[in-house]
MIFIPA-398788 format. One line per field, with one value per atom (N, C-alpha, C): residue number from 0; residue in one letter; chain; atom name; x negated, y, z. Coordinates in Angstrom, 1 decimal, always signed. Example, Ala and Ser with C-alpha at 12.3 -4.5 7.8 and 13.67 -1.06 7.14 Angstrom:
! MIFIPA-398788
num (0; 0; 0; 1; 1; 1)
residuo (A; A; A; S; S; S)
cadena (A; A; A; A; A; A)
atomo (N; CA; C; N; CA; C)
X (-13.2; -12.3; -13.2; -12.8; -13.7; -12.9)
Y (-5.7; -4.5; -3.3; -2.2; -1.1; +0.0)
Z (+7.8; +7.8; +7.8; +7.1; +7.1; +7.9)
END
This chain:
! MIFIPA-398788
num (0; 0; 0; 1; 1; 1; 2; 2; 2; 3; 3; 3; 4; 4; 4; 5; 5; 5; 6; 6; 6; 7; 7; 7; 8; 8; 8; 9; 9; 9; 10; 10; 10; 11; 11; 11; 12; 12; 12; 13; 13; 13; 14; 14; 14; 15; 15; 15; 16; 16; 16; 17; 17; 17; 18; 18; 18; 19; 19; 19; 20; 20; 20; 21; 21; 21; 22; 22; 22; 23; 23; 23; 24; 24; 24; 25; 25; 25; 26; 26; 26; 27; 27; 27; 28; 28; 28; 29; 29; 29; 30; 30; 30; 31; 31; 31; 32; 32; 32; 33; 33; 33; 34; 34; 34; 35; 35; 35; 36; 36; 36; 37; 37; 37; 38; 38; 38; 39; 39; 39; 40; 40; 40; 41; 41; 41; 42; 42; 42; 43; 43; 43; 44; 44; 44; 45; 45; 45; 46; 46; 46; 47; 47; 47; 48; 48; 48; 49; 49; 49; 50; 50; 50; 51; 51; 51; 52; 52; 52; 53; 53; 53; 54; 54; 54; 55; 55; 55; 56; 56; 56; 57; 57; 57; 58; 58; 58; 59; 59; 59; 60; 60; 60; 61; 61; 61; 62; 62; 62; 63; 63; 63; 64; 64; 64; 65; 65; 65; 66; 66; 66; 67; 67; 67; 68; 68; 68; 69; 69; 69; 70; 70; 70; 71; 71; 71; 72; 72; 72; 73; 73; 73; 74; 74; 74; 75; 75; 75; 76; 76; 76; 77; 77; 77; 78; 78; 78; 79; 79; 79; 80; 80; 80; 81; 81; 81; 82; 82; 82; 83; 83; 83; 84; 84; 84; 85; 85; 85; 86; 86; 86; 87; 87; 87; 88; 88; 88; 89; 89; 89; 90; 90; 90; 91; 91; 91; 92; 92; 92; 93; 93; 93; 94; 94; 94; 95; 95; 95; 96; 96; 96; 97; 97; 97; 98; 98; 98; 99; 99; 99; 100; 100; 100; 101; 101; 101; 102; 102; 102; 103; 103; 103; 104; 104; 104; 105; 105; 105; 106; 106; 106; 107; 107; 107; 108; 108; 108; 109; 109; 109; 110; 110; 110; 111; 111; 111; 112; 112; 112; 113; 113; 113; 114; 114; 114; 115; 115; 115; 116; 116; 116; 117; 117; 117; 118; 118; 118; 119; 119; 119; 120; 120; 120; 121; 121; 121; 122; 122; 122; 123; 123; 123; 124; 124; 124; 125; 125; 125; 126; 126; 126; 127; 127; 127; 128; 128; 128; 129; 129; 129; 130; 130; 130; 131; 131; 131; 132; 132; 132; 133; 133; 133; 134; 134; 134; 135; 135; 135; 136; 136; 136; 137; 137; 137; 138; 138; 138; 139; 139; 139; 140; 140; 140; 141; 141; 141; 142; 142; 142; 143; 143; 143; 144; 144; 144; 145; 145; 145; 146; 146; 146; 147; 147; 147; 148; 148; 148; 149; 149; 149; 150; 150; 150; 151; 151; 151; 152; 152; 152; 153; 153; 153; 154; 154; 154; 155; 155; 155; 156; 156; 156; 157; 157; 157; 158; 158; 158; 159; 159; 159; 160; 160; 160; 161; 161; 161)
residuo (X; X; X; X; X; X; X; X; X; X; X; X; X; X; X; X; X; X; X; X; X; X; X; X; X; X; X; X; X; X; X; X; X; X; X; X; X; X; X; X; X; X; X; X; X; X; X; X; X; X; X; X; X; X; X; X; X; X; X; X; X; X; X; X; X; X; X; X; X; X; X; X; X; X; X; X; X; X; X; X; X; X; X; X; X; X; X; X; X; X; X; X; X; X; X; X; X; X; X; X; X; X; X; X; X; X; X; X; X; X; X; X; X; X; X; X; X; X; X; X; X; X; X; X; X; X; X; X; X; X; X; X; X; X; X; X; X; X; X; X; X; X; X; X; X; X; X; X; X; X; X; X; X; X; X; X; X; X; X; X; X; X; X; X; X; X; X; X; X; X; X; X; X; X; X; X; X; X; X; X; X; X; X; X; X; X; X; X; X; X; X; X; X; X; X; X; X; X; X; X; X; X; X; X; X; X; X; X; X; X; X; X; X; X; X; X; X; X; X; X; X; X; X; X; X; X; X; X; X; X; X; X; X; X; X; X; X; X; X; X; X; X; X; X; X; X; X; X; X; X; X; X; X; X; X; X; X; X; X; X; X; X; X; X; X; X; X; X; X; X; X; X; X; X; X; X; X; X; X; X; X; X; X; X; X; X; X; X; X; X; X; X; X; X; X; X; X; X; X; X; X; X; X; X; X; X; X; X; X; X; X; X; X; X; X; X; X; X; X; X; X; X; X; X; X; X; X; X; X; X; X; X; X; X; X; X; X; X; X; X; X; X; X; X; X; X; X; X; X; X; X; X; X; X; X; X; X; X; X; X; X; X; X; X; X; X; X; X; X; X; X; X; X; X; X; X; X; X; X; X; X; X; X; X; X; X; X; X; X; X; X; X; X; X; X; X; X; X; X; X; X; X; X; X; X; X; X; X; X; X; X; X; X; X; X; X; X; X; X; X; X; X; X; X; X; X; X; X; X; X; X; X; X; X; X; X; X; X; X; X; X; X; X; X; X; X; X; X; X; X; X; X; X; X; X; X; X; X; X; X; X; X; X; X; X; X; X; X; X; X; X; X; X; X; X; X; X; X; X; X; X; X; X; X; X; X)
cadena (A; A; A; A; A; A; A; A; A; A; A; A; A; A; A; A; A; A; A; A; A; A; A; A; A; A; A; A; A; A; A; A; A; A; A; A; A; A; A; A; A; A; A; A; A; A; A; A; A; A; A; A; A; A; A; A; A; A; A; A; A; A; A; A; A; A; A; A; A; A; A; A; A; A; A; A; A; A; A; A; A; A; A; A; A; A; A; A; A; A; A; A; A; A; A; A; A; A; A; A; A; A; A; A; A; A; A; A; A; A; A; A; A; A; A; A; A; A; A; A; A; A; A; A; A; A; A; A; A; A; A; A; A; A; A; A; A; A; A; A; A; A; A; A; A; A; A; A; A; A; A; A; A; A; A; A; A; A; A; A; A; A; A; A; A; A; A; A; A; A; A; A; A; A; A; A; A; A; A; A; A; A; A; A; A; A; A; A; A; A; A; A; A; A; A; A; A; A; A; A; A; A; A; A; A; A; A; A; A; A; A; A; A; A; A; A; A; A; A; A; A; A; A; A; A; A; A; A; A; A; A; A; A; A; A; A; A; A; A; A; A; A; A; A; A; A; A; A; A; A; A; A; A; A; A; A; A; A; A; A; A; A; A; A; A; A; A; A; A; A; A; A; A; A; A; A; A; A; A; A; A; A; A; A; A; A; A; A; A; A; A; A; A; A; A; A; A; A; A; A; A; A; A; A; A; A; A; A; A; A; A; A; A; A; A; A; A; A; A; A; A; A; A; A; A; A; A; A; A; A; A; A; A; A; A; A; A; A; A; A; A; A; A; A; A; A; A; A; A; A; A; A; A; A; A; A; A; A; A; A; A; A; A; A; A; A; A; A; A; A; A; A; A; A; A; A; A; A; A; A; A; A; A; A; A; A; A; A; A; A; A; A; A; A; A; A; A; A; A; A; A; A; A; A; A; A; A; A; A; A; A; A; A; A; A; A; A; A; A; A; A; A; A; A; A; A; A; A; A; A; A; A; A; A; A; A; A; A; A; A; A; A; A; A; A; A; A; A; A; A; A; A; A; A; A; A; A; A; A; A; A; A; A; A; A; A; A; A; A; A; A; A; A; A; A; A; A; A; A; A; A; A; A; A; A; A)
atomo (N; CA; C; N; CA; C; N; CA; C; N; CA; C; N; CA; C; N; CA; C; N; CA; C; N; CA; C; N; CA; C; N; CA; C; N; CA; C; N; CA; C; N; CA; C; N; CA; C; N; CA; C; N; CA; C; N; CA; C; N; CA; C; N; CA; C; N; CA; C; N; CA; C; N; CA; C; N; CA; C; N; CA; C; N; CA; C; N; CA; C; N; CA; C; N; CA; C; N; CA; C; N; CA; C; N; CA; C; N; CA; C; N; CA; C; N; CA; C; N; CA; C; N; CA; C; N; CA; C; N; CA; C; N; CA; C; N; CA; C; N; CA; C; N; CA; C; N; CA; C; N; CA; C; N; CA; C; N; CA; C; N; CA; C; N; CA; C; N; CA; C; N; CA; C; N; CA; C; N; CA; C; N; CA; C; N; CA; C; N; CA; C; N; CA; C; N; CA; C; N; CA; C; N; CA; C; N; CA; C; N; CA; C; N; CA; C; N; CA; C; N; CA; C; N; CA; C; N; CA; C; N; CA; C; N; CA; C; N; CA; C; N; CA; C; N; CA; C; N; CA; C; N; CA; C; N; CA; C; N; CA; C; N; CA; C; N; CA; C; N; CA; C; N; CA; C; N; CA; C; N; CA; C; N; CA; C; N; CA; C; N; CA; C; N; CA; C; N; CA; C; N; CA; C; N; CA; C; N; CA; C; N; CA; C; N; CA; C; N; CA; C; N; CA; C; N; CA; C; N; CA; C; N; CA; C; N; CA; C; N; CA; C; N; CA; C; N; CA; C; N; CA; C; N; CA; C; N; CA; C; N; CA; C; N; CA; C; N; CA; C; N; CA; C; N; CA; C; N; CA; C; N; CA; C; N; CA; C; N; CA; C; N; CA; C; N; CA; C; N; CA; C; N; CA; C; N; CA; C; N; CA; C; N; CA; C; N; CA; C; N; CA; C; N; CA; C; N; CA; C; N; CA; C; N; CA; C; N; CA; C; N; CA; C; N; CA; C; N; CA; C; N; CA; C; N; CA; C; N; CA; C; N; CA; C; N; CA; C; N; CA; C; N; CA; C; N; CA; C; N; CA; C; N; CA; C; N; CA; C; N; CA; C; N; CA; C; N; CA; C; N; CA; C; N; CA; C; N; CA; C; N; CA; C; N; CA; C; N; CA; C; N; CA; C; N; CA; C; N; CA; C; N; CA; C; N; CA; C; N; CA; C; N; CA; C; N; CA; C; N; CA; C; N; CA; C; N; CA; C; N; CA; C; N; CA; C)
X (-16.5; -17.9; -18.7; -20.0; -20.5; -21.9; -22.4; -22.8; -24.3; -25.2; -26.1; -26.2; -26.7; -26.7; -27.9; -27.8; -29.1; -29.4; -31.0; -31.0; -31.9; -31.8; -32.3; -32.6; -33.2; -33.8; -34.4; -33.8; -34.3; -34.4; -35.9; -36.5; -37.0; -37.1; -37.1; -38.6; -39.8; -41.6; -41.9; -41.1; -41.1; -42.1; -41.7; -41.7; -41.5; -40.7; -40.3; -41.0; -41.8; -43.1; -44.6; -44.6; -46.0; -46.7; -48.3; -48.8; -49.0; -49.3; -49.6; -50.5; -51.5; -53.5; -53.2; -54.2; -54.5; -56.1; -56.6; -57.9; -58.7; -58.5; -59.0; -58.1; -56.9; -56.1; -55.0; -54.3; -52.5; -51.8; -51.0; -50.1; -49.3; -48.7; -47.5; -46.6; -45.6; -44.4; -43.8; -43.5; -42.7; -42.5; -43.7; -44.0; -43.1; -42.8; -42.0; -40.8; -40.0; -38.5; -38.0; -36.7; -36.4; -35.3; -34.4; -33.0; -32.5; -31.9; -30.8; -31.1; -32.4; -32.5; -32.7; -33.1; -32.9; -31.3; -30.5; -29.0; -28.4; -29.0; -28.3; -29.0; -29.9; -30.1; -29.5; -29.3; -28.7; -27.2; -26.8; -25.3; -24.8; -25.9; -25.9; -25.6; -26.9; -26.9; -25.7; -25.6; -23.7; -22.8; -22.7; -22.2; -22.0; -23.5; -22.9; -22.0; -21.4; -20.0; -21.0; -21.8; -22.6; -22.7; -22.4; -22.5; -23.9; -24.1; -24.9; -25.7; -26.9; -27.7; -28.2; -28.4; -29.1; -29.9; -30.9; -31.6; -31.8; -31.4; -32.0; -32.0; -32.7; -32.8; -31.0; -30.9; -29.3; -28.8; -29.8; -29.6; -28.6; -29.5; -29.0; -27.9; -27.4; -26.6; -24.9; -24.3; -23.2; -23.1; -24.0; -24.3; -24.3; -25.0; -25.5; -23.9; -23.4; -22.3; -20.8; -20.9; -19.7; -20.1; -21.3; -21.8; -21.3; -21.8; -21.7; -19.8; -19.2; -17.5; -16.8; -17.3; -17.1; -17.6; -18.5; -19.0; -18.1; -17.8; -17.8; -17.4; -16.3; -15.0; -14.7; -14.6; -14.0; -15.4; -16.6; -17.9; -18.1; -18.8; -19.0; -20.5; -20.5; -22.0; -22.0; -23.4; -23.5; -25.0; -24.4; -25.9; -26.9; -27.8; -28.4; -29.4; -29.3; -29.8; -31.2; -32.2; -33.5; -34.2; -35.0; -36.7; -37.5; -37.8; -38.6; -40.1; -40.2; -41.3; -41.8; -40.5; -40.9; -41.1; -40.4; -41.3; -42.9; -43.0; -44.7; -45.4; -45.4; -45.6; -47.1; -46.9; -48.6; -49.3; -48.5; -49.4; -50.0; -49.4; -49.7; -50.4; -51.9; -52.8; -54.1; -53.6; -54.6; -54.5; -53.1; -53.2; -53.7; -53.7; -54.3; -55.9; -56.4; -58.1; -58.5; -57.3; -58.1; -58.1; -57.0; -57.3; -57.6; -58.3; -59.5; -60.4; -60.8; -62.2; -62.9; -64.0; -64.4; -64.8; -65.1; -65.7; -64.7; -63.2; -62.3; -61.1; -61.6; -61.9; -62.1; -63.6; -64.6; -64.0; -62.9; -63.1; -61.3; -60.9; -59.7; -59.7; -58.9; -59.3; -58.5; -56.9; -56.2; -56.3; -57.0; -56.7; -55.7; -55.2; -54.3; -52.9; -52.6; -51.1; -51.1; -49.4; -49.4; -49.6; -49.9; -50.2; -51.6; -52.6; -54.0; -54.2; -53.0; -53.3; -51.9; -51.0; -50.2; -49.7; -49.8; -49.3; -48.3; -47.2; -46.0; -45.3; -46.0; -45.5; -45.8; -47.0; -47.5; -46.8; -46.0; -45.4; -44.0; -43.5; -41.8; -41.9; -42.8; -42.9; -43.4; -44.5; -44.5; -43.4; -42.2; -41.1; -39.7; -40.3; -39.7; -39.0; -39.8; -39.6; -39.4; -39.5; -39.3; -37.5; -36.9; -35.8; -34.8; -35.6; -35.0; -34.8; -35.5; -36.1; -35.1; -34.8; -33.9; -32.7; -32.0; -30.6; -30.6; -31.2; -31.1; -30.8; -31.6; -31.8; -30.7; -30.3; -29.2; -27.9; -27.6; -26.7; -25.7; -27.0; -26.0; -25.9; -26.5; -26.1; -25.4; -24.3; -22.8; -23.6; -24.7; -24.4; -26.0; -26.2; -27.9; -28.9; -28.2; -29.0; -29.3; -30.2; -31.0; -31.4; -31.5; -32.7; -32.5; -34.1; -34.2; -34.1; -33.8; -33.8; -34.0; -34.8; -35.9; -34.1; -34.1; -33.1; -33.0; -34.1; -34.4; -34.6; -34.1; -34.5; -33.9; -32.7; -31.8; -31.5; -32.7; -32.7; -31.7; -31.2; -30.1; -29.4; -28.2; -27.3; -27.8; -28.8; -29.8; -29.9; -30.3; -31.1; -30.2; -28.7; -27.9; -27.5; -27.6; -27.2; -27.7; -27.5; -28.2; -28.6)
Y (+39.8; +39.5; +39.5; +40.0; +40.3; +38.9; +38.3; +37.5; +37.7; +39.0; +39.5; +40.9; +39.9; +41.2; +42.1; +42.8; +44.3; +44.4; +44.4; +45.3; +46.1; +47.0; +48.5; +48.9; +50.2; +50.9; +52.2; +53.0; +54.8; +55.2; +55.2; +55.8; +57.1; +58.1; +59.8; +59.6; +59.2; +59.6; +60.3; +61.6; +63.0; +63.6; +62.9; +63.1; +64.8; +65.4; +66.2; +67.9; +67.3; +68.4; +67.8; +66.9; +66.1; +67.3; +67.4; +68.5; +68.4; +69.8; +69.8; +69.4; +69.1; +68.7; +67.6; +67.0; +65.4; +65.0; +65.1; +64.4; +65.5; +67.0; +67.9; +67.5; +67.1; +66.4; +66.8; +67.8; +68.1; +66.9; +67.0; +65.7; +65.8; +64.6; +64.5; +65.5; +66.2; +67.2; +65.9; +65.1; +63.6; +63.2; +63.8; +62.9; +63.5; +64.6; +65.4; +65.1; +64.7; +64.8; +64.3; +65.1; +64.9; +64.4; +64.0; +63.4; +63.7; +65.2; +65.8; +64.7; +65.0; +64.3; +62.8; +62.0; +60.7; +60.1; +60.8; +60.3; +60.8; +61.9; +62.2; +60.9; +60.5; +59.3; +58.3; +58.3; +56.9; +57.0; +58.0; +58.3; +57.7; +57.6; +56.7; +55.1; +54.4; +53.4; +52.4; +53.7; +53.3; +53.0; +53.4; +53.3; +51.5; +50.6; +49.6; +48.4; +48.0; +46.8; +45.6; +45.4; +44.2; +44.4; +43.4; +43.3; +44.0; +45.2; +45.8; +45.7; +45.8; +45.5; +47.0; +47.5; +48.6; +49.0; +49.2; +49.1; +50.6; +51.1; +52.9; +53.0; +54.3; +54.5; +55.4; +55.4; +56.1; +57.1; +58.2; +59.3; +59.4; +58.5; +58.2; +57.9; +56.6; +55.7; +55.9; +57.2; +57.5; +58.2; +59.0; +59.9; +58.6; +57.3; +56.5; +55.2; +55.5; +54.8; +55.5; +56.9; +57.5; +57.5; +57.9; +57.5; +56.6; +55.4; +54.3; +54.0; +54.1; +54.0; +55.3; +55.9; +56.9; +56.4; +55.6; +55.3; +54.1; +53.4; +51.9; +51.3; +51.5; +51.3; +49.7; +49.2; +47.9; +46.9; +47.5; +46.6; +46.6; +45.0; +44.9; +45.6; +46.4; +47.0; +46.9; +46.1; +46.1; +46.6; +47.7; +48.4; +48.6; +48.0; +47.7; +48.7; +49.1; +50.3; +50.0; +50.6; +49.7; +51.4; +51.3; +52.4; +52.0; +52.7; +52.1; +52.3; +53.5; +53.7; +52.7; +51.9; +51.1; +50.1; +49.6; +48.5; +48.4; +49.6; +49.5; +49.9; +50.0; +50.4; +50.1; +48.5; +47.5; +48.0; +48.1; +47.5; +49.0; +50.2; +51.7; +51.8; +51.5; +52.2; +51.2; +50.4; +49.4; +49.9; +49.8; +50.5; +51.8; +53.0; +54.1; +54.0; +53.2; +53.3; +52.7; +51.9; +51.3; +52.2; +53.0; +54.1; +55.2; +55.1; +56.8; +56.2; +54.6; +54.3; +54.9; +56.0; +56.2; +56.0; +54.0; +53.3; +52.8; +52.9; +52.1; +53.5; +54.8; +56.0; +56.2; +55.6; +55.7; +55.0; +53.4; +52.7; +52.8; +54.0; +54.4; +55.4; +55.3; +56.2; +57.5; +57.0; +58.3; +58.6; +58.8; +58.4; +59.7; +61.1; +61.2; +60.8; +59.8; +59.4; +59.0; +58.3; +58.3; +57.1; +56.1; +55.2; +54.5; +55.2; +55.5; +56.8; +57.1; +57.8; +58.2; +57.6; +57.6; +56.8; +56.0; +54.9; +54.8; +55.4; +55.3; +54.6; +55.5; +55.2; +53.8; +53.4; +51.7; +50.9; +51.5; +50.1; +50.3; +50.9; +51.0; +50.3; +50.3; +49.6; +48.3; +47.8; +46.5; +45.7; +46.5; +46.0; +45.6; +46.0; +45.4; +43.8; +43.0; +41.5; +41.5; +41.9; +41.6; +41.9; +42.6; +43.3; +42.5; +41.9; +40.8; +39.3; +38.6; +37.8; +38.2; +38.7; +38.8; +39.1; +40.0; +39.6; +38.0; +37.4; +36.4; +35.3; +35.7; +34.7; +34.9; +36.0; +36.9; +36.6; +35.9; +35.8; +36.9; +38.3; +39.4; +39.1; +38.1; +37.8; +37.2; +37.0; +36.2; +35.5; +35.5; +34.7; +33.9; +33.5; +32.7; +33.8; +34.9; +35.9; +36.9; +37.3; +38.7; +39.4; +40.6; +41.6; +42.9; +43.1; +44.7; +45.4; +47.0; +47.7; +48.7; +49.9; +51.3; +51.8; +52.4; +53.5; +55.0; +55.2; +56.0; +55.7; +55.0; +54.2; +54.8; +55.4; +55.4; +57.0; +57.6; +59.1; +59.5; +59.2; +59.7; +58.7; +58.9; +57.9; +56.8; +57.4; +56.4; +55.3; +55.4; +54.0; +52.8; +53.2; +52.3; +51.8; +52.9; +51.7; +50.8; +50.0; +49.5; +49.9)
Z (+78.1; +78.4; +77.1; +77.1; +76.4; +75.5; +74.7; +74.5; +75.3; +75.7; +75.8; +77.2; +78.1; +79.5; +79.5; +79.1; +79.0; +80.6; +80.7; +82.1; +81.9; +82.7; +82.4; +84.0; +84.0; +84.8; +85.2; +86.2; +86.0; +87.4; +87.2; +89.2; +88.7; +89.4; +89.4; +89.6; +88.9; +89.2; +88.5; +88.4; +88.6; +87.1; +86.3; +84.3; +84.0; +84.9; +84.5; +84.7; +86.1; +87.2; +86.6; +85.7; +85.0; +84.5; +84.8; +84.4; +82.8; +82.3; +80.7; +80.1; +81.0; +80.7; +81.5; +81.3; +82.2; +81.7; +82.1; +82.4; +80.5; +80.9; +80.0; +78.7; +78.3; +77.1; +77.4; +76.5; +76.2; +76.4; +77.6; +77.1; +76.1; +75.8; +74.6; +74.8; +73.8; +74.1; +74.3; +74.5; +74.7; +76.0; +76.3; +77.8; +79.2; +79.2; +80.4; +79.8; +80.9; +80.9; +82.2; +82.4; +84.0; +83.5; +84.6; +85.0; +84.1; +83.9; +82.9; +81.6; +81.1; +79.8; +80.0; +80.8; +81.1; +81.1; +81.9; +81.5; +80.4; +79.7; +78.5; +77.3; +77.8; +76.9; +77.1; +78.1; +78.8; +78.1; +78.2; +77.8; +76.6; +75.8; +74.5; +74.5; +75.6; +75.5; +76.6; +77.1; +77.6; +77.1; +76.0; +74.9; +74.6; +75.0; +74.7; +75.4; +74.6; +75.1; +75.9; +76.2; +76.7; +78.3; +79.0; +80.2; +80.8; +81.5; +81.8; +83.6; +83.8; +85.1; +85.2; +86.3; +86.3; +87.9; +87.6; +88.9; +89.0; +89.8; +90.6; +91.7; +92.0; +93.3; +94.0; +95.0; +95.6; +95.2; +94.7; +94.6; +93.1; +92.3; +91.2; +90.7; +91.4; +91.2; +90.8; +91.7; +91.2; +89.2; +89.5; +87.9; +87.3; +87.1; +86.2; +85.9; +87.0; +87.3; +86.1; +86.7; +86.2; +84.2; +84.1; +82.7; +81.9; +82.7; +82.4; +81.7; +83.0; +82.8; +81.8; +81.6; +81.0; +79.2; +78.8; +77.7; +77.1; +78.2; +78.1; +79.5; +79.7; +80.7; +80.7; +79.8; +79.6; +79.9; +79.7; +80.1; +81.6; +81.8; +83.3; +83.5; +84.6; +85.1; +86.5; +87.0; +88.0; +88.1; +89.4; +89.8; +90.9; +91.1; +92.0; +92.7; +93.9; +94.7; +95.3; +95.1; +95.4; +95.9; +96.7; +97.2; +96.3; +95.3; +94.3; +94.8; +95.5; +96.3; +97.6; +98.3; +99.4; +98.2; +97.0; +96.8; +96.2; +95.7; +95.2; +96.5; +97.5; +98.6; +98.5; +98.4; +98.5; +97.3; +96.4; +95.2; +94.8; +94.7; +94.7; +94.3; +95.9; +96.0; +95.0; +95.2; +94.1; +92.6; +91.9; +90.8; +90.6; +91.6; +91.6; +91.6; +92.3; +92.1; +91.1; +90.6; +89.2; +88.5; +88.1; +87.1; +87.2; +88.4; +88.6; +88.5; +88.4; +88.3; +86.7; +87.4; +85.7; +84.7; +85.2; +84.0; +83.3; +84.2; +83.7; +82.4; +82.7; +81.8; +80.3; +80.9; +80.0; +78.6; +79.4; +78.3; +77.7; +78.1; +77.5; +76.5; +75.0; +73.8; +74.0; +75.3; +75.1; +77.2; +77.9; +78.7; +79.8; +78.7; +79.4; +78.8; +78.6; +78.5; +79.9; +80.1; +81.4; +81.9; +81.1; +81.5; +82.1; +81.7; +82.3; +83.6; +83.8; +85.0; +85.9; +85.7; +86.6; +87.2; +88.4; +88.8; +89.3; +89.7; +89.3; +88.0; +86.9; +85.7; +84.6; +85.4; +85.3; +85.9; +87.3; +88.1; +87.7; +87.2; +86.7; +85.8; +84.5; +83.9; +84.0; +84.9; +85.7; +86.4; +86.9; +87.0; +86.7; +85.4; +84.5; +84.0; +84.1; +84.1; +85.9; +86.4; +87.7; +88.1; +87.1; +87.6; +86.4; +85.5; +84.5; +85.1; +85.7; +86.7; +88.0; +88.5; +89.5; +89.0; +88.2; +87.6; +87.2; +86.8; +86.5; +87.8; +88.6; +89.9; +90.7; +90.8; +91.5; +90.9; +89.6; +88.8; +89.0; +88.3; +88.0; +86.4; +86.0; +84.5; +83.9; +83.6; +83.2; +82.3; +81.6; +80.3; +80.1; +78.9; +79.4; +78.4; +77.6; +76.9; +77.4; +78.6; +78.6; +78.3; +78.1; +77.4; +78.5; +78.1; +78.7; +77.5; +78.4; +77.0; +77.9; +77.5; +78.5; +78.5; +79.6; +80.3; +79.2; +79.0; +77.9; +76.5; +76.3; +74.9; +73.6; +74.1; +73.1; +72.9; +72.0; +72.3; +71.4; +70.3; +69.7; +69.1; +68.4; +67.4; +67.0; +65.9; +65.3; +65.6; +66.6; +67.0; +67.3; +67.7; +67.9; +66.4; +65.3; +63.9; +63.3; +62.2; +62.2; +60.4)
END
């Protein structure tokens, strides 16, 4: 067991079909990326020995699993299967009118990143502490040290040294 249970998270809101303009503005070359490169990130931070959480949708789940055992065999991971779509179900359409409102535009300096216009990509990240907050509640956390850490976080070697 590890002193520190990471939880993490990778729903498919489609990064990888993201158009190249957004509201007349190139998006970032950063900003597209699909599955392939999401678990090839991931493959990294599998890599670590700390008791791991991981929240995805079904589809996902075996790839993110065999990764995982494949990195870091001896670490406990437990993975939790969720409709990431049934749960923003409510909240969706609220977040979408806030950010086509065009005053609320007006007062954004980049407003095609994806966070001013894609609501998906506001609520994955909104559930965030929500998915830290329930490993916890759920005592999928062996220990009393949590942290998240982005599913994608870990784009190359680097970042794991220190």
């Amino acid at each position: 067991m590890s002193d520190i249970t990471v939880v993490t998270s990778y729903f498919d809101i489609g990064r990888g079909e993201w158009p190249k303009v957004v509201r007349g503005r190139e998006m970032p070359f950063y900003a597209h990326r699909n599955e392939e490169t999401y678990l090839n990130y991931f493959s990294r931070l599998a890599t670590l020995k700390n008791d791991m959480v991981i929240y995805t949708e079904d589809k996902s789940k075996d790839a993110i699993y065999k990764i995982r055992k494949e990195q870091s065999p001896e670490a406990r991971t437990e993975i939790v299967v969720m409709d990431f779509q049934e749960a923003i179900a409510n909240i969706k359409p609220i977040v979408h009118s806030i950010i086509n409102r065009p005053e609320y535009i007006e007062l954004v300096d980049n407003p095609h990143f994806p966070e001013y216009w894609n609501a998906d990509y506001v609520l994955v990240n909104y559930m965030k502490t929500t998915f830290v907050n329930h490993a916890i509640e759920k005592n999928l956390a062996n220990n009393d040290l949590v942290a998240w850490i982005d599913f994608g976080y870990v784009r190359d070697s680097k970042t794991l040294t220190p």
